[in-house]
C-alpha positions in Angstrom: 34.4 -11.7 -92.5 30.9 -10.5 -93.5 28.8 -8.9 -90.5 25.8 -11.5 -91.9 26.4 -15.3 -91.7 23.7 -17.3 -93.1 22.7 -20.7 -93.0 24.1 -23.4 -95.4 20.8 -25.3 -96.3 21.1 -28.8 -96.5 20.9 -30.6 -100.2 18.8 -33.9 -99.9 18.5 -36.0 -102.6 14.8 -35.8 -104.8 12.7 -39.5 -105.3 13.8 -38.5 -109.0 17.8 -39.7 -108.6 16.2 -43.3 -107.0 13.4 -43.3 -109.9 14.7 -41.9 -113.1 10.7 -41.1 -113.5 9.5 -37.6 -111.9 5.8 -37.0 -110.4 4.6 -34.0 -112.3 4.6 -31.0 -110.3 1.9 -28.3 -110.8 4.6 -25.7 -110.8 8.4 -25.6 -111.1 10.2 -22.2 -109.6 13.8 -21.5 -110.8 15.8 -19.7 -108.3 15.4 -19.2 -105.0 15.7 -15.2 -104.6 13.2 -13.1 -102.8 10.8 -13.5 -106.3 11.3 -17.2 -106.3 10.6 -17.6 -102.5 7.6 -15.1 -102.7 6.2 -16.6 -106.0 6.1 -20.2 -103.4 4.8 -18.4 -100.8 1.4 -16.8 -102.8 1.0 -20.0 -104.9 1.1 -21.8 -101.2 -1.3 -19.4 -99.5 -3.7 -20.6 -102.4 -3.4 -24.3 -101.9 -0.7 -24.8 -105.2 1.8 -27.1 -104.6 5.4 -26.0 -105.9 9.3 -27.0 -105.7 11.5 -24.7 -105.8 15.4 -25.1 -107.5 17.8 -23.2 -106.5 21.9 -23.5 -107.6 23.2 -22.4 -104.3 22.2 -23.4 -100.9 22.8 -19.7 -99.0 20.5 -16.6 -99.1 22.3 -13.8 -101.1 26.2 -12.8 -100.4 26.0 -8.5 -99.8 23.2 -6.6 -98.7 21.9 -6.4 -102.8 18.7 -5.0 -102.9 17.8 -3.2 -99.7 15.2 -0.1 -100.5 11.4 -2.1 -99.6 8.5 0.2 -100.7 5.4 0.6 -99.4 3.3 -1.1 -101.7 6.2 -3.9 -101.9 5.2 -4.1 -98.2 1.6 -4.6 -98.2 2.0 -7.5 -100.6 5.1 -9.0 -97.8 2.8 -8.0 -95.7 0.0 -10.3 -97.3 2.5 -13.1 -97.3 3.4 -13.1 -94.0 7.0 -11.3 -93.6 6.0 -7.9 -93.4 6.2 -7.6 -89.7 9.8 -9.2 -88.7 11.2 -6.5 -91.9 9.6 -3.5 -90.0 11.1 -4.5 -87.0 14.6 -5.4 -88.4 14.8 -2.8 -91.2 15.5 0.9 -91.2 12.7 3.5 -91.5 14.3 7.0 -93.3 12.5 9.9 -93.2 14.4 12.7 -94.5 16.6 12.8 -97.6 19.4 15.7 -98.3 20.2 16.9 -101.9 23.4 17.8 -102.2 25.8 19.6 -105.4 29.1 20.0 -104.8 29.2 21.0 -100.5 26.1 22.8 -100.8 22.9 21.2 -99.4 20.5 22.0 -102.8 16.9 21.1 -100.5 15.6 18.2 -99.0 12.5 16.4 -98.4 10.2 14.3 -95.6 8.7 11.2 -96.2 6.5 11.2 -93.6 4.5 8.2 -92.7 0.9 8.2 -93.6 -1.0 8.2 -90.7 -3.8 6.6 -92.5 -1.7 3.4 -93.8 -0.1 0.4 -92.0 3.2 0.7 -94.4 5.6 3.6 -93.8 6.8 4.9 -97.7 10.1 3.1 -97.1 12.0 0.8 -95.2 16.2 -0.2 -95.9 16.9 -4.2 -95.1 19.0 -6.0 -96.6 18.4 -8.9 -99.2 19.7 -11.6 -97.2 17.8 -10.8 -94.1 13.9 -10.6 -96.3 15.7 -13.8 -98.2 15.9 -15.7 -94.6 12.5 -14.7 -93.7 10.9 -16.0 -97.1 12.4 -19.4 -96.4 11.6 -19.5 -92.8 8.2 -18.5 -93.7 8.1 -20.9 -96.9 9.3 -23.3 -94.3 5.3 -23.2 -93.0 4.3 -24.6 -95.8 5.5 -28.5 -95.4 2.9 -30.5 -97.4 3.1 -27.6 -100.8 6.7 -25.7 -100.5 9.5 -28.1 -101.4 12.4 -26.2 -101.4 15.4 -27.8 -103.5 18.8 -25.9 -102.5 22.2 -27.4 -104.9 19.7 -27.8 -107.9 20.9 -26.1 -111.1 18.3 -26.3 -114.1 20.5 -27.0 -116.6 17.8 -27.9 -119.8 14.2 -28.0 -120.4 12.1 -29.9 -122.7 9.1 -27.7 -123.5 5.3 -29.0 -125.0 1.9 -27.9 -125.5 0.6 -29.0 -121.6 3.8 -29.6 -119.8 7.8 -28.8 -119.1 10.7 -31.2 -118.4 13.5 -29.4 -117.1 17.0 -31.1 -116.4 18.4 -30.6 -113.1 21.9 -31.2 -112.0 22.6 -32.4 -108.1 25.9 -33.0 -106.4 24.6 -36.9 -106.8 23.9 -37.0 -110.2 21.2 -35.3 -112.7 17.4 -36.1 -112.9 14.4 -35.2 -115.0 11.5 -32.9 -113.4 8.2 -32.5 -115.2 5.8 -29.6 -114.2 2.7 -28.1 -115.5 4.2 -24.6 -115.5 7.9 -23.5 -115.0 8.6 -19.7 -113.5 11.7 -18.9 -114.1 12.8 -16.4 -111.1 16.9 -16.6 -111.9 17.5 -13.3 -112.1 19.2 -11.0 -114.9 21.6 -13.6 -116.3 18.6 -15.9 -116.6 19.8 -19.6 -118.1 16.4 -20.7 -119.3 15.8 -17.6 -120.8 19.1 -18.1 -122.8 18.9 -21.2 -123.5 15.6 -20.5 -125.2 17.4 -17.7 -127.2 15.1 -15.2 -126.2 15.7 -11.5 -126.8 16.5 -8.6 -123.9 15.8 -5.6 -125.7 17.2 -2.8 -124.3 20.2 -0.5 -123.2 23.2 -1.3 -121.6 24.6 1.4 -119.7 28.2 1.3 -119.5 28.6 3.7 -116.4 30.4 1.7 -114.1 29.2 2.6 -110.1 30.8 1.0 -106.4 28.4 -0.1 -103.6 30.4 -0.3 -100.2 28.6 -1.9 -96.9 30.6 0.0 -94.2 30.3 -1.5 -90.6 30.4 2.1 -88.6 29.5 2.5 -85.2 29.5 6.3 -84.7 26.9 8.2 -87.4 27.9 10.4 -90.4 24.7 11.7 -90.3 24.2 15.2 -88.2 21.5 14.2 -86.4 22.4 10.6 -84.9 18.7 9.7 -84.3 17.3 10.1 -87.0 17.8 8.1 -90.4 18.9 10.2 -93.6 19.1 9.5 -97.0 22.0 11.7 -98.7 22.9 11.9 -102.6 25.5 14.5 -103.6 26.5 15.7 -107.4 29.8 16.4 -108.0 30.7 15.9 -104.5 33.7 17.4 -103.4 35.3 14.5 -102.3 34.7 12.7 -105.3 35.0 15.4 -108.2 32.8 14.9 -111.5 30.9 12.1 -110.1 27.5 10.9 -107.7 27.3 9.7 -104.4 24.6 8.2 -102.4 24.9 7.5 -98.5 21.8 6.1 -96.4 21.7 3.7 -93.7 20.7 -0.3 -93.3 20.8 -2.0 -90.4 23.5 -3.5 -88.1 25.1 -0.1 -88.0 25.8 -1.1 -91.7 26.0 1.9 -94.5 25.4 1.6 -98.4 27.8 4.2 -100.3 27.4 4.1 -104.2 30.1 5.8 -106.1 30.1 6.5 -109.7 33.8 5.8 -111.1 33.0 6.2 -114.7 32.8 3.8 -117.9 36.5 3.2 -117.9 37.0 1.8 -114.2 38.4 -1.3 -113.8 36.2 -3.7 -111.9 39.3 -5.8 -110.2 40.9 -3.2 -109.1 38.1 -1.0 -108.1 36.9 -3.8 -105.5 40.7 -3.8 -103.8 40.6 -3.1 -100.5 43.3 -0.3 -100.7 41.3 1.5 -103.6 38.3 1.0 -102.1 39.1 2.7 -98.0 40.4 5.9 -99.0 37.7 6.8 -100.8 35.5 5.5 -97.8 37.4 7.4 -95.5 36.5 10.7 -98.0 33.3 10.3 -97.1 33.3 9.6 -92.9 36.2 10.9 -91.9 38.1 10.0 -89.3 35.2 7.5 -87.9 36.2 3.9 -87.6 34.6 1.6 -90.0 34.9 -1.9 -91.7 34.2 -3.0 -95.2 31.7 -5.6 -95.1 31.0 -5.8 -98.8 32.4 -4.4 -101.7 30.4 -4.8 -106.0 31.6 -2.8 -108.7 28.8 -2.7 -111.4 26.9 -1.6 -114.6 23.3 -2.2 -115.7 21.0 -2.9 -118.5 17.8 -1.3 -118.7 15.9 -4.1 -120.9 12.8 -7.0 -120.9 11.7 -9.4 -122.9 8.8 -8.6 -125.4 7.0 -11.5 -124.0 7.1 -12.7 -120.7 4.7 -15.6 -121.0 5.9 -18.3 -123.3 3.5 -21.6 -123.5 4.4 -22.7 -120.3 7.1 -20.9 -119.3 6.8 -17.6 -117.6 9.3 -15.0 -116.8 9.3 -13.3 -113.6 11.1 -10.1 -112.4 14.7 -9.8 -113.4 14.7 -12.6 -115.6 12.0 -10.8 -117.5 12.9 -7.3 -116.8 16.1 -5.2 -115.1 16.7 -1.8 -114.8 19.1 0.1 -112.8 19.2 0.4 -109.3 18.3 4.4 -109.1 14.6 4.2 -107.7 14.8 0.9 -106.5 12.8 -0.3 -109.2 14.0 -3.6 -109.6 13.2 -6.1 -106.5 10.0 -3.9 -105.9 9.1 -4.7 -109.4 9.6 -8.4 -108.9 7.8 -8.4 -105.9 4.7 -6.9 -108.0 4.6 -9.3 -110.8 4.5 -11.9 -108.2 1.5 -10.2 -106.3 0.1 -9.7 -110.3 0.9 -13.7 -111.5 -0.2 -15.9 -108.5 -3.7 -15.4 -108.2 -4.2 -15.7 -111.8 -2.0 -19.2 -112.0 -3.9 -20.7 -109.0 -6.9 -19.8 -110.6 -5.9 -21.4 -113.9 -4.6 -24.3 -112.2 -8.0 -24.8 -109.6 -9.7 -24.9 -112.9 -11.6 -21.5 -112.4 -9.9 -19.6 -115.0 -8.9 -20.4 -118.5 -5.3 -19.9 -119.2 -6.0 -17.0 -121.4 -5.7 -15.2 -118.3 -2.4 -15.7 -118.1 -1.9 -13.6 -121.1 -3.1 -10.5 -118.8 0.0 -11.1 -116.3 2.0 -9.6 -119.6 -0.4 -7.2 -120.6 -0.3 -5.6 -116.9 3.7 -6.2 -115.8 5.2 -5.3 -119.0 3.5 -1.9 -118.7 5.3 -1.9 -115.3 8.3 -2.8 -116.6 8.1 -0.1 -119.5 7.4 2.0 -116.6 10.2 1.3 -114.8 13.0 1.3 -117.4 11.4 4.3 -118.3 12.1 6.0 -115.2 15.3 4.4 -114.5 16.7 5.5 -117.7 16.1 8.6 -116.5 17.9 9.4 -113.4 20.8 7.5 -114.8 21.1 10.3 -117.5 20.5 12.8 -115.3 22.8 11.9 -113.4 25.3 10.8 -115.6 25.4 13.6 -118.4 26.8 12.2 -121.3 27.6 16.1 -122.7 29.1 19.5 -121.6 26.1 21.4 -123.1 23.7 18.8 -120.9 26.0 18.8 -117.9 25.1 22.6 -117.8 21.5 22.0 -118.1 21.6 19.7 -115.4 23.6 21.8 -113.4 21.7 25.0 -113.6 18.4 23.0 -112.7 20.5 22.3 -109.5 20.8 26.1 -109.0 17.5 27.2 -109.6 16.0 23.6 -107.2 17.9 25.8 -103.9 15.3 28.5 -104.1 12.5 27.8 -106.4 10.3 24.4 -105.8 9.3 24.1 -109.5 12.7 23.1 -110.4 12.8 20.8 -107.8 10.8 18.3 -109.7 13.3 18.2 -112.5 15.7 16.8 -110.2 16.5 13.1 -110.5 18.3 11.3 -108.2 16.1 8.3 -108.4 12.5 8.3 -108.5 11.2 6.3 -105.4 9.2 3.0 -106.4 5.0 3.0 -106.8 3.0 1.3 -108.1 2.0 1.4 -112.2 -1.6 2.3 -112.9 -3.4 -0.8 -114.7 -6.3 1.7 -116.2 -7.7 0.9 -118.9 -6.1 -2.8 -119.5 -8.3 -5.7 -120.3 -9.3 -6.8 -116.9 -10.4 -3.7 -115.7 -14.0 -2.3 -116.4 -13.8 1.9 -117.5 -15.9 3.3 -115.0 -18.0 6.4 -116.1 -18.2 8.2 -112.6 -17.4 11.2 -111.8 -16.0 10.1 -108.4 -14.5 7.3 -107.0 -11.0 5.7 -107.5 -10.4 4.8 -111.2 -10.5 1.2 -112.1 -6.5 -0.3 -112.1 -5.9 2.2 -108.9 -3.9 0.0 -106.5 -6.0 0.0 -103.4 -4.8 2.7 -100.8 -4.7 1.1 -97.1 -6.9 3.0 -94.2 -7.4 2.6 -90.7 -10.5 0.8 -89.4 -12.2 0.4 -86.0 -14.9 -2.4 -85.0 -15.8 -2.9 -80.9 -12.8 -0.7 -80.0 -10.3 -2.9 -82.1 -8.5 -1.0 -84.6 -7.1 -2.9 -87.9 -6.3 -2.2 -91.6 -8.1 -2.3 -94.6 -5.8 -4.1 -96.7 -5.6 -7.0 -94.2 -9.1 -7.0 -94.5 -9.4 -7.3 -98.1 -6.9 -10.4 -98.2 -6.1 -12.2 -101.6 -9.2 -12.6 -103.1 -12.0 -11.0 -105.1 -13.8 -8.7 -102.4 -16.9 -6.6 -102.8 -16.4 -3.8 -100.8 -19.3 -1.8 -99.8 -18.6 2.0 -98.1 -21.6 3.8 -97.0 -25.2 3.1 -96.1 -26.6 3.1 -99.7 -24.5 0.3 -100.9 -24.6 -2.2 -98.0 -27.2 -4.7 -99.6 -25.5 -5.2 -102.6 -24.1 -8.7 -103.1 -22.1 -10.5 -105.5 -22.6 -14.6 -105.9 -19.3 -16.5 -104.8 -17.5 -12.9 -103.8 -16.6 -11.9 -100.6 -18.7 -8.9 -99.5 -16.9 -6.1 -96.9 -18.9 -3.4 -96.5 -17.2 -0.1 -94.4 -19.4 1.9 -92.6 -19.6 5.6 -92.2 -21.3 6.3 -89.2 -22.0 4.8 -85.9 -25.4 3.9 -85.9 -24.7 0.7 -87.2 -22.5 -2.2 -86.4 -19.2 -3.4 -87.9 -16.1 -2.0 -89.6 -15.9 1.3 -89.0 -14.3 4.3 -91.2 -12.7 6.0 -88.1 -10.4 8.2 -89.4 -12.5 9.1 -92.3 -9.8 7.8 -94.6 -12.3 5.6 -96.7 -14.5 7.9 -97.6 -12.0 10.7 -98.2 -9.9 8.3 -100.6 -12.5 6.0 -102.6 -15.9 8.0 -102.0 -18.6 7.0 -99.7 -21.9 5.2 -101.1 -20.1 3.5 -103.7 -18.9 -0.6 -104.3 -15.6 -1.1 -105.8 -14.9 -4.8 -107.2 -11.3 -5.6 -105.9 -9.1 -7.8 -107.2 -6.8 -10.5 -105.3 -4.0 -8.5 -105.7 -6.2 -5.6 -104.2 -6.1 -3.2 -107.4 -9.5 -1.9 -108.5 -11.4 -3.7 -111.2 -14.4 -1.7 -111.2 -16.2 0.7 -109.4 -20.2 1.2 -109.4 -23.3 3.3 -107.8 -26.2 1.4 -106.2 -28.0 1.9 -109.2 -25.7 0.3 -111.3 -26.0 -3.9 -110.2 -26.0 -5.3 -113.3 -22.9 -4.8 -113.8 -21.2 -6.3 -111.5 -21.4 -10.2 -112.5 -19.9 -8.5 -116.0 -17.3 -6.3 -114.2 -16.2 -10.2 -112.5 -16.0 -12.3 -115.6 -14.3 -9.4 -117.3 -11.6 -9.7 -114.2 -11.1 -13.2 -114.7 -10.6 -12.8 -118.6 -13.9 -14.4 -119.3 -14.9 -12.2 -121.9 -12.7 -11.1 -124.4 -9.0 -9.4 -123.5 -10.3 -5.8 -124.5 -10.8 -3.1 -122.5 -14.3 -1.4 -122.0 -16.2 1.8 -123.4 
């Protein structure tokens, strides 16, 4: 039996099986995943009402995704999760390179004293999947969650969706002003409106094993490792990865090859020994077991009419990097603020078009990198099996090398420079416009706090410095920072502020807390332009 038992959520029947006739809702959600959940969540936080349909009524079976990155957990941390997955989830530090037996280098992430969010965290799916729908749970009057609800057609016009939804008492109509389809990589609205994923299918076939295991593999006990072997020598030709989640549960990839069978690959008696390769003699359990391949691939356009497409059903990529439900969790952050605006009447839906513009960069990004580490680590040649092999050799003794190693690159954020919203700023200093806001530590009357939690999810002005504290902004927040203690209010104690975005400057920030523009003191008039230009009020074309 799984270590993890979830709750079975209740199905209760909608008005709309009593009624034939559905209210319309301002916005549908399809699938209730960590996306799904967080896309109710930010909508909710800005006074949209959603329901959310979901063809299961269980969080996810198997840890899944389980690598959170930082900037995954500022935006969790926005919503109002962040804290319970620090305290449940895993914090590693130090990851080991190995080839063959031989330990090739390894690295620190060490936290950032000056940020809230350590790099990293490991916690699995279910777990952040319980705490969105605890948390959604808080929003009674504009989260109504819908669990044994499977979208099974949609009727699409110019100013409104009706989808079909099948219940275990019988199927309804639902009409809503936008649908978001969150259903993940085998998307049935996305199918169903014969839509294109353009891409690569890998055919690399790779096992993920949750191992319940008391005792540590790891050397040091106390501290939390991340370890990734080529051609390990107890599994000859292939990869491994080993790192830790918690529960005393362990994730171990293995690559089998394109010609593994999935069925028998997930047996139990194929499946142990090669656990027991690993650990040893240690006592352990299987708690999960997934053989799988991937598809690095999106869709050329992720907003159609009123349909939009939001993480996997829009974009996947493999798991190396832990690209994928970081991704998600950043379209979400990039798509709610515009959507509430557009549906509060304070946008035009053009802006809309800019949550394409700026995720599908991301997701190009992402497949990008992906792609990647799955062919470095999976040569599909002898001659670039030796390339990749001597890089190994020369990474032991010579940093330079070291960055041509690919195991994975970690998750960050993409740059949104130069896209539409964003106004080109002609300093020579200063953070450049799309730059996703670094956090800082402040201080005011002895009380320390964070930056980000101080920007929030709206537009801000922020202010650093004396020579910039009168400026003001009509119908903008204004948080000014100062930089010395003759004054009053938020203070720059660490320095952090000024080192990282300049001091005697004013950044426009965005609800999603990237950049849109950053100024001097004698540069005003541009502000009120820099703000329509962030809400798509001019023109969708970047400035000179």
């Amino acid at each position: 039996m799984p270590h993890y038992q979830g709750i079975r959520y209740p199905f209760t029947p909608p008005p709309e099986l009593d009624h034939k006739v559905s209210d319309r809702h301002p916005v549908a959600i399809i699938g209730a995943g960590p996306i799904g959940l967080s896309m109710a969540i930010d909508l909710a936080m800005q006074g949209i009402r959603t329901v959310v349909l979901d063809d299961n009524n269980v969080v996810s079976v198997g840890s899944r995704a389980i690598c959170w990155a930082k900037r995954t957990l500022e935006i969790f941390d926005r919503l109002g999760v962040a804290d319970r997955m620090l305290e449940k989830g895993v914090t590693w530090k130090v990851g080991r390179l190995f080839h063959g037996e031989n330990e090739v280098y390894n690295f620190d992430l060490l936290p950032n004293a000056g940020h809230k969010m350590p790099a990293f965290i490991n916690l699995q799916q279910y777990y952040v999947e319980q705490y969105l729908v605890e948390r959604a749970a808080e929003f009674p009057g504009l989260i109504e969650m819908r669990w044994l609800s499977k979208v099974i057609g949609e009727n699409i016009e110019a100013d409104y969706v009706t989808l079909q939804v099948e219940t275990p008492d019988g199927t309804y109509d639902l009409l809503a002003d936008y649908v978001l389809a969150c259903d993940g990589a085998k998307s049935g609205i996305r199918e169903r409106m014969g839509l294109a994923f353009k891409g690569h299918h890998f055919e690399e076939r790779f096992l993920i094993a949750d191992v319940e295991m008391a005792e540590s593999p790891f050397d040091d006990e106390d501290t939390h490792e991340r370890w990734f072997w080529f051609e390990p020598p107890f599994h000859s030709g292939q990869s491994s990865l080993l790192h830790k989640q918690p529960d005393n549960i362990y994730r171990i990839d293995l690559q089998l090859g394109p010609d593994a069978d999935p069925t028998e690959e997930s047996k139990p008696e194929k499946v142990i020994p090669r656990i027991k390769a690993i650990v040893g003699e240690r006592p352990f359990k299987l708690d999960w077991v997934s053989v799988y391949s991937f598809t690095c691939a999106k869709l050329d356009q992720f907003v159609h009419g009123r349909v939009i497409f939001i993480g996997d059903s829009a974009h996947t990529v493999s798991p190396f990097g832990a690209r994928g439900g970081n991704g998600g969790i950043q379209d979400v952050d990039n798509l709610g603020w515009k959507l509430a605006a557009t549906l509060h009447g304070q946008a035009d839906p053009s802006l809309l078009d800019s949550y394409h513009e700026e995720r599908s960069i991301g997701a190009q990004e992402n497949i990008k990198n992906s792609s990647r580490a799955t062919n470095f680590m999976t040569p599909k040649s002898n001659m670039e099996r030796i390339f990749r092999n001597e890089i190994l050799n020369l990474a032991k003794d010579y940093p330079f090398a070291r960055t041509l190693v690919n195991s994975g690159r970690l998750s960050v954020p993409c740059s949104l420079a130069g896209l539409s919203l964003q106004t080109t700023s002609t300093l020579a200093r200063g953070l450049t416009p799309g730059t996703s806001c670094p956090d800082a530590e402040l201080e005011q009357g002895g009380e320390k706090s964070w930056l980000l939690n101080h920007l929030g999810g709206e537009f801000v002005l922020l202010t650093i410095g004396g020579s910039t504290r009168n400026l003001t902004l009509d119908g903008v927040r204004h948080l000014h920072i100062r930089t010395d203690t003759t004054v009053a209010g938020l203070y720059d104690c660490t320095g952090n502020v000024a080192q990282q975005y300049g001091a005697d400057l004013a950044y426009l920030i965005r609800p999603d807390q990237h950049i849109a523009a950053c100024f001097e003191l004698r540069e005003p008039e541009k502000l009120l332009p820099a703000l329509q230009r962030a809400q798509a009020i001019e023109p969708l074309k970047a400035t000179q």
